[in-house]
C-alpha positions as CSV (number, residue, x, y, z in Angstrom):
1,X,-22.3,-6.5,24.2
2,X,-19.7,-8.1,21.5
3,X,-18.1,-5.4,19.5
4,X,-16.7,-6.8,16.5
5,X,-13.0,-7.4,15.8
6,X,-11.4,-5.9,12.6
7,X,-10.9,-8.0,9.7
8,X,-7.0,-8.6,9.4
9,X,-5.4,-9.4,5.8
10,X,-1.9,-10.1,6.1
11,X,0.6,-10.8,3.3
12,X,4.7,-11.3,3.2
13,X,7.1,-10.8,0.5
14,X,11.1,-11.2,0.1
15,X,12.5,-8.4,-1.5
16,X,16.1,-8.7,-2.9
17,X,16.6,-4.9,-2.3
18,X,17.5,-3.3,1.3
19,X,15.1,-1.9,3.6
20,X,15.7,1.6,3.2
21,X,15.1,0.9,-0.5
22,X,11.9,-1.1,-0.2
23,X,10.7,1.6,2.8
24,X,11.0,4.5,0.5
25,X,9.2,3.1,-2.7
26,X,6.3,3.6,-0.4
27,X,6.5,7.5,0.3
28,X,8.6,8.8,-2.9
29,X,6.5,9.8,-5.5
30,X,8.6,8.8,-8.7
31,X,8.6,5.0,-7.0
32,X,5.1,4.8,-6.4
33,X,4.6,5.9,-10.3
34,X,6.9,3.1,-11.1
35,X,5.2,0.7,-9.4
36,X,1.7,1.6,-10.1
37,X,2.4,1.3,-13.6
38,X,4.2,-2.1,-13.4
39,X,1.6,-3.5,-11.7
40,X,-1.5,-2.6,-14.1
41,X,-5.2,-3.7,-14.1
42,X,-7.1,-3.6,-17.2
43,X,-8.7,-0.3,-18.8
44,X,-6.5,2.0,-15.8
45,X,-5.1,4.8,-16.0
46,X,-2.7,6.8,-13.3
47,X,-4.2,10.3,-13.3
48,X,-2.3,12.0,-10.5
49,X,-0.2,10.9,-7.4
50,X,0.2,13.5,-4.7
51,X,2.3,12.5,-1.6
52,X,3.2,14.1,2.0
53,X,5.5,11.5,3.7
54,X,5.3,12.7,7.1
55,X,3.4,12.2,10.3
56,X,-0.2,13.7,9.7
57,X,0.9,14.3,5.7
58,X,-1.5,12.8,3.5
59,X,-1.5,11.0,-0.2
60,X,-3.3,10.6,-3.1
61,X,-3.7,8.4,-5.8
62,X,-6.1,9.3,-8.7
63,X,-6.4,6.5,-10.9
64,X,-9.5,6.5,-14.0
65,X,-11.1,2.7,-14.2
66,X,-13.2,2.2,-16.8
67,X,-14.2,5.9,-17.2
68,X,-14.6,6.2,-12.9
69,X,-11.6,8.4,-11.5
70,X,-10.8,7.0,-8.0
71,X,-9.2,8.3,-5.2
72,X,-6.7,6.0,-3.0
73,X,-6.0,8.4,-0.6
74,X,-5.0,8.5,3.5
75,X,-3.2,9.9,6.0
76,X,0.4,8.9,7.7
77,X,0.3,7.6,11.2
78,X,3.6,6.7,12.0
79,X,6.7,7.0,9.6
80,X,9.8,4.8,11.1
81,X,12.6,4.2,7.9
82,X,13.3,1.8,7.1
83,X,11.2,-0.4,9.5
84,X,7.5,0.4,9.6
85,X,5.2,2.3,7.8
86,X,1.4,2.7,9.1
87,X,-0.7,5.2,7.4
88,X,-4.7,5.2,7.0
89,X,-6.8,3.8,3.7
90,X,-9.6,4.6,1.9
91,X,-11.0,5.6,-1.3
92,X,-13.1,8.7,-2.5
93,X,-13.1,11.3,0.8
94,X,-15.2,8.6,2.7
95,X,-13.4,9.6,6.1
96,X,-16.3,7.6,8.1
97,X,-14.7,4.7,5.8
98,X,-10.9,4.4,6.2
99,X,-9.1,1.8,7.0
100,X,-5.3,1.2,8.5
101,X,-2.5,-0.7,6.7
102,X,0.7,-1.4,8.3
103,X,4.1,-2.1,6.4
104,X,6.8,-3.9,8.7
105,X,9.9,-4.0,7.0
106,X,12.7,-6.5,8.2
107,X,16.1,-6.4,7.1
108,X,18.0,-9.8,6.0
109,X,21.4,-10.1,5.4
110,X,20.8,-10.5,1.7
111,X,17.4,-8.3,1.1
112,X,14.5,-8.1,3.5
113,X,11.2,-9.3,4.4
114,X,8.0,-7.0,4.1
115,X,4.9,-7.6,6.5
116,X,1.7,-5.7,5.2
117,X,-1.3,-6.1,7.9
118,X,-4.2,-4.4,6.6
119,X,-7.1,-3.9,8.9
120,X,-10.7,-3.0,8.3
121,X,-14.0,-2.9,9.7
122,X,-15.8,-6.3,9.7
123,X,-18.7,-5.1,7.1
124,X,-15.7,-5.8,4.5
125,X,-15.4,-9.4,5.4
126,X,-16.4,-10.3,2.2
127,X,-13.5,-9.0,0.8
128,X,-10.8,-10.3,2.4
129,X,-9.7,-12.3,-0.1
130,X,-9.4,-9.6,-2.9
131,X,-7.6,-7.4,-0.5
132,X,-5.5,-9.9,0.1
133,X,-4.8,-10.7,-3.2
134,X,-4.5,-7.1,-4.4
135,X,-2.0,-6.7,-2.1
136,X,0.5,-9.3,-3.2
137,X,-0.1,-7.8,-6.6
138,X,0.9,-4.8,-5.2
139,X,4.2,-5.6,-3.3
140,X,5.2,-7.8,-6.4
141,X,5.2,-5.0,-8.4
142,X,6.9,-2.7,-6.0
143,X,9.3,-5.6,-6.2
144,X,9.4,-5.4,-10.2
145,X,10.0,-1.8,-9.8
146,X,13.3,-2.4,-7.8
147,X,14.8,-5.2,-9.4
148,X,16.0,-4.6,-12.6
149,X,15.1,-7.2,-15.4
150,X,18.2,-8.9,-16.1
């Protein structure tokens, strides 16, 4: 009997800013807003961000797209600063539907290097690339967020 493998999206950025700074725009609430709002997609709105950085803590972000509230929302699995994040993914209390992203940070003499491996079930195949590409969106805005324009 084959069982079939998860579908694995993986995406790298450089970051200018240290590990510890990068690792905690992920679990401090302020930084997420930040980020969320620098990294925009058309007729959203933030509603509410909720977030309980610590092992079996949960988050929650509400955002309203074109009139539909959604619910990015999951649970932490393993919380090591400032070098890996893993925490659960899913949207709208669909716990039969989560998925697992991972976050490996790397520190570099002059910045760092962030690894994001997000892996879901193989009926989402299809959207690999739009993951993917969300994603970099993503982590280039949480970039945005800590460099200042200049």
């Amino acid at each position: 009997m084959k069982v079939d493998q998860p579908v694995r999206v993986s995406v790298t950025h450089r970051f200018g800013a240290s590990a510890d700074r990068v690792f905690d725009a992920w679990i401090n609430r302020e930084t997420i807003a930040q980020w969320m709002l620098a990294s925009p997609v058309e007729d959203e709105e933030i509603v509410s961000i909720s977030v309980d950085a610590r092992v079996g803590g949960r988050f929650s972000f509400v955002v309203r797209r074109e009139g539909v509230e959604l619910d990015h929302l999951g649970e932490y699995l393993e919380l090591d600063p400032p070098r890996r994040l893993v925490f659960t993914w899913g949207v709208n209390e669909d716990p039969g539907d989560t998925s697992r992203v991972t976050v490996e940070i790397e520190s570099l003499p002059d910045g760092c290097q962030v690894t994001l491996t997000h892996e879901m079930d193989p009926r989402w195949a299809d959207f690999a690339e739009r993951t993917e590409h969300g994603w970099r969106r993503i982590l280039h805005a949480v970039d945005s967020t800590l460099t200042p324009a200049g």
